[in-house]
mmCIF file of the N, C-alpha and C atoms, coordinates in Angstrom:
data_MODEL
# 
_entry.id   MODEL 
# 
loop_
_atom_site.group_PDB 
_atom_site.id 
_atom_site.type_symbol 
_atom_site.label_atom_id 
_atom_site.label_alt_id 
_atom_site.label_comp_id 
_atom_site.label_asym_id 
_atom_site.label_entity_id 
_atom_site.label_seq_id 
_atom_site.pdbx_PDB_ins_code 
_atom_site.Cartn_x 
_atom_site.Cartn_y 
_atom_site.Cartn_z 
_atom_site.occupancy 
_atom_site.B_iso_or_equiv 
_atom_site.pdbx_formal_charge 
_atom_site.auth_seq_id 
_atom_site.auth_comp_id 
_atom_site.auth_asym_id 
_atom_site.auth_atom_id 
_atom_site.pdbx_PDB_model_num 
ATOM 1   N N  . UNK A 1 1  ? -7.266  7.253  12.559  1.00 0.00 ? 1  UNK A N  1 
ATOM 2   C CA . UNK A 1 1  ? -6.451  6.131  12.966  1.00 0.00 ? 1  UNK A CA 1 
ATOM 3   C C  . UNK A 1 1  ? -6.981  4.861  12.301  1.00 0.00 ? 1  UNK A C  1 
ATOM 4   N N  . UNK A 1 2  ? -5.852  4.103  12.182  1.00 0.00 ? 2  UNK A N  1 
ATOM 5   C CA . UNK A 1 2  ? -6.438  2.874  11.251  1.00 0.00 ? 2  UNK A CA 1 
ATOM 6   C C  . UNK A 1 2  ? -6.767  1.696  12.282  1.00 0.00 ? 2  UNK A C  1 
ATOM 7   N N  . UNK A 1 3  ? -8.067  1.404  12.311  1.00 0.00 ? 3  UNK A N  1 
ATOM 8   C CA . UNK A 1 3  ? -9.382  0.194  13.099  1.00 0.00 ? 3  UNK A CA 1 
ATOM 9   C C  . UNK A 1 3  ? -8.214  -1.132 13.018  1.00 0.00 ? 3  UNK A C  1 
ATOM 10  N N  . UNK A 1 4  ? -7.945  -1.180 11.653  1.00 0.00 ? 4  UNK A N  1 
ATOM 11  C CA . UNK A 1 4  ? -7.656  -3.056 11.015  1.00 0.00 ? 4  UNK A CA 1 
ATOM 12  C C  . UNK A 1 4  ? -6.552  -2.994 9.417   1.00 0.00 ? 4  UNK A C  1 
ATOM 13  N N  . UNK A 1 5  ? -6.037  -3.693 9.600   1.00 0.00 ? 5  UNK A N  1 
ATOM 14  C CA . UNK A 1 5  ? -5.182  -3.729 8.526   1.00 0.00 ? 5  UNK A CA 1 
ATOM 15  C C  . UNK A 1 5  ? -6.325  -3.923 7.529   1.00 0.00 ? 5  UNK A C  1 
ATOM 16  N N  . UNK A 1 6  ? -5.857  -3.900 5.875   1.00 0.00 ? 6  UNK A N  1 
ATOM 17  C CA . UNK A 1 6  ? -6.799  -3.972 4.799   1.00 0.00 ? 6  UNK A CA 1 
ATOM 18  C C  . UNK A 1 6  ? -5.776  -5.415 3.984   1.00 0.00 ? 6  UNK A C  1 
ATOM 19  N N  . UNK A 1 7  ? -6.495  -6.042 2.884   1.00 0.00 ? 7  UNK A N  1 
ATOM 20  C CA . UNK A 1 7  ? -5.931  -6.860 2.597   1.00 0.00 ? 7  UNK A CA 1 
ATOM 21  C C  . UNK A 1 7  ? -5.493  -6.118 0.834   1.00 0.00 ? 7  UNK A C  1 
ATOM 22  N N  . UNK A 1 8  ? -4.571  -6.374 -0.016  1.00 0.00 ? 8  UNK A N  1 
ATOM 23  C CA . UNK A 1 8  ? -4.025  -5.647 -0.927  1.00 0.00 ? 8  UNK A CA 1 
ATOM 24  C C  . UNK A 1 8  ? -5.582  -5.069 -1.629  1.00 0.00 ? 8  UNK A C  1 
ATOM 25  N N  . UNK A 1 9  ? -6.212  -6.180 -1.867  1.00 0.00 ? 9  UNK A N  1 
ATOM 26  C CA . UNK A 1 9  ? -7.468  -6.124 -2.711  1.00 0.00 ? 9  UNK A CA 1 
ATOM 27  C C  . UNK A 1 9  ? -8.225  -4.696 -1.759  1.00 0.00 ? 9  UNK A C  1 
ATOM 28  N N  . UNK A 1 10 ? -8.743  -5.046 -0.992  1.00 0.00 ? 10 UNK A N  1 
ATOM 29  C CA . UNK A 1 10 ? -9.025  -3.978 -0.103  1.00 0.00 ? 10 UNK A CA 1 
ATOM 30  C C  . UNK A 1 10 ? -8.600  -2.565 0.045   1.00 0.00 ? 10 UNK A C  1 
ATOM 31  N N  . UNK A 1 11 ? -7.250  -2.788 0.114   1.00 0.00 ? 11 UNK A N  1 
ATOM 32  C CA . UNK A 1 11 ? -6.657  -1.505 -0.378  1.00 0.00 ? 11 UNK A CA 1 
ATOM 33  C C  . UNK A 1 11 ? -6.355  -0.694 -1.522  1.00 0.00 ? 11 UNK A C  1 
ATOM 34  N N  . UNK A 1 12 ? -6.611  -1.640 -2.577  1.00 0.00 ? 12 UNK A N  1 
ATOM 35  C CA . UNK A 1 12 ? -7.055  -0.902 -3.794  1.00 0.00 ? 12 UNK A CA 1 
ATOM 36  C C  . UNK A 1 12 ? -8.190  -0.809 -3.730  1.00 0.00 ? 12 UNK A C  1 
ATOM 37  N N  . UNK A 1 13 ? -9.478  -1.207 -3.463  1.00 0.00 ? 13 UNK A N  1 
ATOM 38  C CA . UNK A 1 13 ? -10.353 -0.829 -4.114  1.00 0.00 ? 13 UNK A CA 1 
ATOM 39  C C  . UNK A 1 13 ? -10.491 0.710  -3.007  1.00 0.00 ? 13 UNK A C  1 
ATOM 40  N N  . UNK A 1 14 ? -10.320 0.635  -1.418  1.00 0.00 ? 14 UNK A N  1 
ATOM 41  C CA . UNK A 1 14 ? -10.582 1.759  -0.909  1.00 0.00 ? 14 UNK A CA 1 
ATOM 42  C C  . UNK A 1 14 ? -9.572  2.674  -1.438  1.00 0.00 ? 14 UNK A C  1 
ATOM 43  N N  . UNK A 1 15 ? -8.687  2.875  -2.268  1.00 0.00 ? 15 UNK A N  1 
ATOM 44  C CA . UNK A 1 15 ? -7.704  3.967  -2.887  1.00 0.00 ? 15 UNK A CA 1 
ATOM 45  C C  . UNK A 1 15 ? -8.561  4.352  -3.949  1.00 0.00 ? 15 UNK A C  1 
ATOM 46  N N  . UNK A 1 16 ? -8.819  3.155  -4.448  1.00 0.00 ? 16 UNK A N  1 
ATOM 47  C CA . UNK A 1 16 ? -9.888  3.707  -6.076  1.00 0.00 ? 16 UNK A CA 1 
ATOM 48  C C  . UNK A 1 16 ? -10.870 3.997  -5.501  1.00 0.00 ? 16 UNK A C  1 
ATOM 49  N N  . UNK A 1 17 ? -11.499 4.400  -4.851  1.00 0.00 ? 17 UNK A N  1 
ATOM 50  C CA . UNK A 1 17 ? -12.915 5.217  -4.273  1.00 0.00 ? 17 UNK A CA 1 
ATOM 51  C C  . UNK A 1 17 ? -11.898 6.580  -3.870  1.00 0.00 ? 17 UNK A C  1 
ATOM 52  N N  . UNK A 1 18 ? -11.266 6.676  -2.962  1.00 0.00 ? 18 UNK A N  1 
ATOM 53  C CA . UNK A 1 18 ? -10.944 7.620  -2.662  1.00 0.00 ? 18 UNK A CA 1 
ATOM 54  C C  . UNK A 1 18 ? -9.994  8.694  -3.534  1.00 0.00 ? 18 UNK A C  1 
ATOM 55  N N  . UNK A 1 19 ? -9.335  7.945  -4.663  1.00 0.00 ? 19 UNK A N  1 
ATOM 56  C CA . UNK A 1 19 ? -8.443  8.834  -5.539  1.00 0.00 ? 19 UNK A CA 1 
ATOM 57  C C  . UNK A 1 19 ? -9.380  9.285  -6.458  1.00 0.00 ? 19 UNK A C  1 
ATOM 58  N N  . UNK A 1 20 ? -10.162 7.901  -7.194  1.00 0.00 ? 20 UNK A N  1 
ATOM 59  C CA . UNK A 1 20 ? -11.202 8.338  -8.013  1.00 0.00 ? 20 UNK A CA 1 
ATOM 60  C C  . UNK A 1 20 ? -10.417 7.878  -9.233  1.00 0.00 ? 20 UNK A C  1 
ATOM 61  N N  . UNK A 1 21 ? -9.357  7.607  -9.049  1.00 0.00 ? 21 UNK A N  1 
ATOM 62  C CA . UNK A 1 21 ? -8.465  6.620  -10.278 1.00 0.00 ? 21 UNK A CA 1 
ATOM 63  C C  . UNK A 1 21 ? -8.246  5.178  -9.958  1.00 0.00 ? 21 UNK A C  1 
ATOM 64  N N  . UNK A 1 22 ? -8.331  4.117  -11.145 1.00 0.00 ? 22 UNK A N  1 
ATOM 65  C CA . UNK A 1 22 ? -8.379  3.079  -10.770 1.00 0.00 ? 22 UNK A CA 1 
ATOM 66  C C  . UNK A 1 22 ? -7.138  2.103  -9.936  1.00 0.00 ? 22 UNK A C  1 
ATOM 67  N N  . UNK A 1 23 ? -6.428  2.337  -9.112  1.00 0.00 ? 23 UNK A N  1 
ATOM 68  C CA . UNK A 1 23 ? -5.834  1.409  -8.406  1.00 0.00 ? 23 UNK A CA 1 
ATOM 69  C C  . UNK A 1 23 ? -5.575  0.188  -8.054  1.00 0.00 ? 23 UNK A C  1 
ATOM 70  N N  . UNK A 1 24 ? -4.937  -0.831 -9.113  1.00 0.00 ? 24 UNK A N  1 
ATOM 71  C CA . UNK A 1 24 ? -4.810  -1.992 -8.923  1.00 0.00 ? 24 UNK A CA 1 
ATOM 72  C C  . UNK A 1 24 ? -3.690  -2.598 -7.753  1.00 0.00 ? 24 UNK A C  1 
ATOM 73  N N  . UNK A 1 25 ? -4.372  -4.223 -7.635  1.00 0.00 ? 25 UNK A N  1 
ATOM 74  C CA . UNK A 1 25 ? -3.717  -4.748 -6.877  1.00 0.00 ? 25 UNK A CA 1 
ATOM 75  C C  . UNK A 1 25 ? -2.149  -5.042 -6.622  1.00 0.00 ? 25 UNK A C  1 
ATOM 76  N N  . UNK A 1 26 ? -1.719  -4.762 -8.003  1.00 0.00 ? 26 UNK A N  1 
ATOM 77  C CA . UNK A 1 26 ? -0.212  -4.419 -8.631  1.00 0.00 ? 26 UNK A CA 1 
ATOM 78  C C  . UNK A 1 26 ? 0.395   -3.215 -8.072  1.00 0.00 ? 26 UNK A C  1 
ATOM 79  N N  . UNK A 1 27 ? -0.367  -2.101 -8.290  1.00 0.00 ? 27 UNK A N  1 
ATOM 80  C CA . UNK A 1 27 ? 0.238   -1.036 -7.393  1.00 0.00 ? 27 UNK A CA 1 
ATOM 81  C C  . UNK A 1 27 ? 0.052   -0.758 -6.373  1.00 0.00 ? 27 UNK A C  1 
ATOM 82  N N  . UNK A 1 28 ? -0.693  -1.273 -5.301  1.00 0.00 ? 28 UNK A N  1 
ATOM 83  C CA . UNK A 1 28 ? -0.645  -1.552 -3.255  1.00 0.00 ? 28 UNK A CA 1 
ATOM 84  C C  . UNK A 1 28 ? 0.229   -2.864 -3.640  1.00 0.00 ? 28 UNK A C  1 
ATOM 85  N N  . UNK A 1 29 ? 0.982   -3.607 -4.243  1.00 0.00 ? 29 UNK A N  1 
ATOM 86  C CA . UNK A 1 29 ? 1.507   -4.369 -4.190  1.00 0.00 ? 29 UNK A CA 1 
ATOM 87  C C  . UNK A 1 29 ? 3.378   -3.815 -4.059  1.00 0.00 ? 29 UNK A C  1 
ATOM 88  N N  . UNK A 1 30 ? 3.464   -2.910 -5.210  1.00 0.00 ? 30 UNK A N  1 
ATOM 89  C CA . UNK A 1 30 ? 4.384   -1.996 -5.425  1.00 0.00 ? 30 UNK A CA 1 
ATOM 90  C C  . UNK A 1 30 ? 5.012   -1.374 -4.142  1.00 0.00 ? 30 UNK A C  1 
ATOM 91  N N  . UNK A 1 31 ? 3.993   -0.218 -3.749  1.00 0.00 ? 31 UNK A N  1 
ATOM 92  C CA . UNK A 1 31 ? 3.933   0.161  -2.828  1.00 0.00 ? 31 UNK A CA 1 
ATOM 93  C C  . UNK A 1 31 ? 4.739   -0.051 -1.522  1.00 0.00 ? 31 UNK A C  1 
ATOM 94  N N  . UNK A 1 32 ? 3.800   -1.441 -1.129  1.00 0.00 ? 32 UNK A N  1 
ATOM 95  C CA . UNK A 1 32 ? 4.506   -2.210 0.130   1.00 0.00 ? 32 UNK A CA 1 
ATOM 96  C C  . UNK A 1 32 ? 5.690   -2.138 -0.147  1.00 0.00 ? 32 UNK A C  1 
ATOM 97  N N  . UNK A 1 33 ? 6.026   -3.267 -1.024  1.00 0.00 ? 33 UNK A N  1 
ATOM 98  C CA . UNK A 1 33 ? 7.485   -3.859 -1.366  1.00 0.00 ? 33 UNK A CA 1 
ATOM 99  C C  . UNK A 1 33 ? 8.622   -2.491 -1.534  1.00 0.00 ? 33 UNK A C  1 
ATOM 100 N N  . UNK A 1 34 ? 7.824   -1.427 -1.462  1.00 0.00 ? 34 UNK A N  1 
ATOM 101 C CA . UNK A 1 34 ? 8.965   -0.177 -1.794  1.00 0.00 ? 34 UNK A CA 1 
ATOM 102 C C  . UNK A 1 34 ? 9.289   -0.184 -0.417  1.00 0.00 ? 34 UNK A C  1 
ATOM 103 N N  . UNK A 1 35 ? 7.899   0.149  0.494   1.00 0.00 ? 35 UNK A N  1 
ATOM 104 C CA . UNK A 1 35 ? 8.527   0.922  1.925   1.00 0.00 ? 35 UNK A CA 1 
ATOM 105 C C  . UNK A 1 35 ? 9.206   -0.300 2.576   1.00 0.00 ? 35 UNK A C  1 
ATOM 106 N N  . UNK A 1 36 ? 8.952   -1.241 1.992   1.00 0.00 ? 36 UNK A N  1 
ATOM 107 C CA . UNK A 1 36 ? 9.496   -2.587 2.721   1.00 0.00 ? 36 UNK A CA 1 
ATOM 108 C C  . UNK A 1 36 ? 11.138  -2.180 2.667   1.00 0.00 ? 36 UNK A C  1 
ATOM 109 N N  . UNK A 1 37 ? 11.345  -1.841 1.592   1.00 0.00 ? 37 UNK A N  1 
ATOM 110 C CA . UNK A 1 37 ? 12.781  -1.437 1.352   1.00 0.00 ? 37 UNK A CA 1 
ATOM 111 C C  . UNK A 1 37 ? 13.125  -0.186 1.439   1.00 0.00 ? 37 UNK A C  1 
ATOM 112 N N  . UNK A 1 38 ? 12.255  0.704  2.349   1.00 0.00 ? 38 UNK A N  1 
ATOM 113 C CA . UNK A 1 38 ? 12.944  2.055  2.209   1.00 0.00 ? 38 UNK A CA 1 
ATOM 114 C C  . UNK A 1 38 ? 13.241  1.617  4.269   1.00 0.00 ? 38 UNK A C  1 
ATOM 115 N N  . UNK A 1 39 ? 11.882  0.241  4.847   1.00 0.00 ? 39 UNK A N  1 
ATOM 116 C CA . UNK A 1 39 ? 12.615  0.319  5.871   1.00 0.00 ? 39 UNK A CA 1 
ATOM 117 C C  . UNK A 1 39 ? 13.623  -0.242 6.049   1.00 0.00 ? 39 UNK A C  1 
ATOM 118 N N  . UNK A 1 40 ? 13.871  -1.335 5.629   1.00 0.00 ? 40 UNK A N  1 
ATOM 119 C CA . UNK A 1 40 ? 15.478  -1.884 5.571   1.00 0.00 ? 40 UNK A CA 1 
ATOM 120 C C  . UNK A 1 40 ? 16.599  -1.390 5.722   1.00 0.00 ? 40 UNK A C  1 
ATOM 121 N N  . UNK A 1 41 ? 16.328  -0.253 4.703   1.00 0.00 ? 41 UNK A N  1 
ATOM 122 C CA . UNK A 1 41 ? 17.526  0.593  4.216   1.00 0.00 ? 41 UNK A CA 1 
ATOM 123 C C  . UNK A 1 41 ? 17.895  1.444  5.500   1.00 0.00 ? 41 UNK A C  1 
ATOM 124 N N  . UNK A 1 42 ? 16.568  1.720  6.083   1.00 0.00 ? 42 UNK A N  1 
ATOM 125 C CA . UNK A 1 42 ? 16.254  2.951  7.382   1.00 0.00 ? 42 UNK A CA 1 
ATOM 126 C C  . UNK A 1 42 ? 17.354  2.139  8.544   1.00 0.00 ? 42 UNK A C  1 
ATOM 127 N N  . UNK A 1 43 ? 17.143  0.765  8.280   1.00 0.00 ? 43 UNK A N  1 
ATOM 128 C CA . UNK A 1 43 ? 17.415  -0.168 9.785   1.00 0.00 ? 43 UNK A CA 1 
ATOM 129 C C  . UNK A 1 43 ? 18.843  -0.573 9.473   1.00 0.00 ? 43 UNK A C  1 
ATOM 130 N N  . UNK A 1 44 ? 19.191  -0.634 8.668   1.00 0.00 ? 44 UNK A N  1 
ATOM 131 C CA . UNK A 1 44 ? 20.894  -0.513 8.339   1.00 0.00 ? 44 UNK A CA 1 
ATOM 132 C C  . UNK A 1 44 ? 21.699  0.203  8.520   1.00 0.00 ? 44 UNK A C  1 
ATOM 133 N N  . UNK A 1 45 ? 20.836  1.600  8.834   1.00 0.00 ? 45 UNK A N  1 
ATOM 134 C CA . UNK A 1 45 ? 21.214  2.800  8.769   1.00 0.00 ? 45 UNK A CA 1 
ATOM 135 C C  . UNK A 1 45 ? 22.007  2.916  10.316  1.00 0.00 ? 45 UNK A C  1 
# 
């Protein structure tokens, strides 16, 4: 279960430890802004 939200930076760097590929702040940036719009889409629904 997740303690605390992470901040983008944060969340790349704990993705790049854990994938073991480098994960920039561009792609947890991506990311969000996708599900941001997959919930939208969900709530229109």
């Amino acid at each position: 279960m997740i303690d605390k939200l992470l901040t983008v930076k944060e969340a790349s760097e704990w993705a790049t430890k854990h994938i073991g590929k480098n994960v920039t702040t561009s792609n947890i940036a991506y990311l969000i802004l996708n599900q941001k719009s997959v919930l939208m889409r969900d709530l229109k629904e």
